[in-house]
C-alpha positions in Angstrom: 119.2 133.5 164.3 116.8 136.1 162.4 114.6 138.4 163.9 112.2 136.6 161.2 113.5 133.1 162.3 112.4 134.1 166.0 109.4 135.1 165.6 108.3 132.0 162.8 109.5 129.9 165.9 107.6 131.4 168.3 104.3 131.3 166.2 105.1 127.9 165.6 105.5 127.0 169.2 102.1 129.1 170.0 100.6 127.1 167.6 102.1 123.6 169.0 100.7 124.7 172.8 96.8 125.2 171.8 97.2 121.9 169.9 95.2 119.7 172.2 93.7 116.8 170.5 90.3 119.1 170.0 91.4 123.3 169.1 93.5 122.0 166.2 90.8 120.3 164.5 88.1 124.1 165.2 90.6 126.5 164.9 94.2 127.5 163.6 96.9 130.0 161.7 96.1 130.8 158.1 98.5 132.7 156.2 97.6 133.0 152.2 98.2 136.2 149.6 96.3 138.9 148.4 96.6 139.7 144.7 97.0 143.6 145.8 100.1 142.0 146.3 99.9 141.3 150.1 99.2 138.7 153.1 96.2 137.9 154.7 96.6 136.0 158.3 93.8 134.8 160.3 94.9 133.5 164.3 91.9 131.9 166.2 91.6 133.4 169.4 89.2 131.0 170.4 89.7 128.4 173.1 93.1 130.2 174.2 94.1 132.6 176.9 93.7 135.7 174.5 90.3 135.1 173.5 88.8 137.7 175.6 91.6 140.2 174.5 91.0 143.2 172.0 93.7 144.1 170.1 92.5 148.3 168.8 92.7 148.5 164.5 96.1 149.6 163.8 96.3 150.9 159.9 100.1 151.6 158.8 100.5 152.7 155.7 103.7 153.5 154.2 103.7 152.9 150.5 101.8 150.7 147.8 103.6 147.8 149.2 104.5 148.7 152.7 101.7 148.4 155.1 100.0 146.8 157.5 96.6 146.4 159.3 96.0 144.9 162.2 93.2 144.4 164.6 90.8 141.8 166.5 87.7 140.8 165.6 84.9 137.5 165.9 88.0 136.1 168.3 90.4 136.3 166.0 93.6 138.1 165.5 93.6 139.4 161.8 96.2 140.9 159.7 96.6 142.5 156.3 100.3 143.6 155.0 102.5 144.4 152.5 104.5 141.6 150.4 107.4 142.6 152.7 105.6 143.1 155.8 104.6 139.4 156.8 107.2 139.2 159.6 106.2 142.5 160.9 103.1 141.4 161.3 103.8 138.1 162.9 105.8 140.3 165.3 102.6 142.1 165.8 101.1 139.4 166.8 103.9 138.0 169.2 104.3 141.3 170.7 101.0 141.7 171.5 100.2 138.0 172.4 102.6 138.2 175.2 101.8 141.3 176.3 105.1 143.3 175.0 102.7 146.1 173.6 99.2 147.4 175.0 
């Protein structure tokens, strides 16, 4: 299984445990494009064990179409990337969500 497989799983299982007959309906996981070209993804925080949690801006910037950015805001997890970069920054997410990074 791919690194990329993993970590779609996990969000996908993430998602699946705040599902309880009421979050699902408020909140959720939006992942769309930019036209810069990029991803945008949105993860509500709210009404989940990491809504409290502050995740510092990160800005990574490698190239025109490598890079990522990161950070927390209005109990949300939001991320910007690269048209490559949207596993990286599901991994981000992941890591950070179970506490594999500060």
């Amino acid at each position: 299984m791919s690194d990329s497989t993993q970590v779609l799983d996990w969000l996908q299982n993430w998602y699946a445990d705040q599902c309880d007959e009421d979050w699902e309906h408020e909140w959720g996981v939006k992942i769309a494009t930019l036209d810069n070209p990029g991803w945008t993804v949105t993860i509500d925080l709210e009404e989940t064990d990491l809504e409290d949690c502050e995740f510092a801006r990160q800005d990574v910037n490698r190239s025109t179409h490598d890079w990522l950015w990161a950070w927390t805001s209005e109990k949300a997890f939001h991320v910007r990337c690269g048209p490559a970069n949207l596993a990286e920054a599901l991994t981000l997410f992941r890591d950070w969500a179970t506490g594999s990074t500060s």
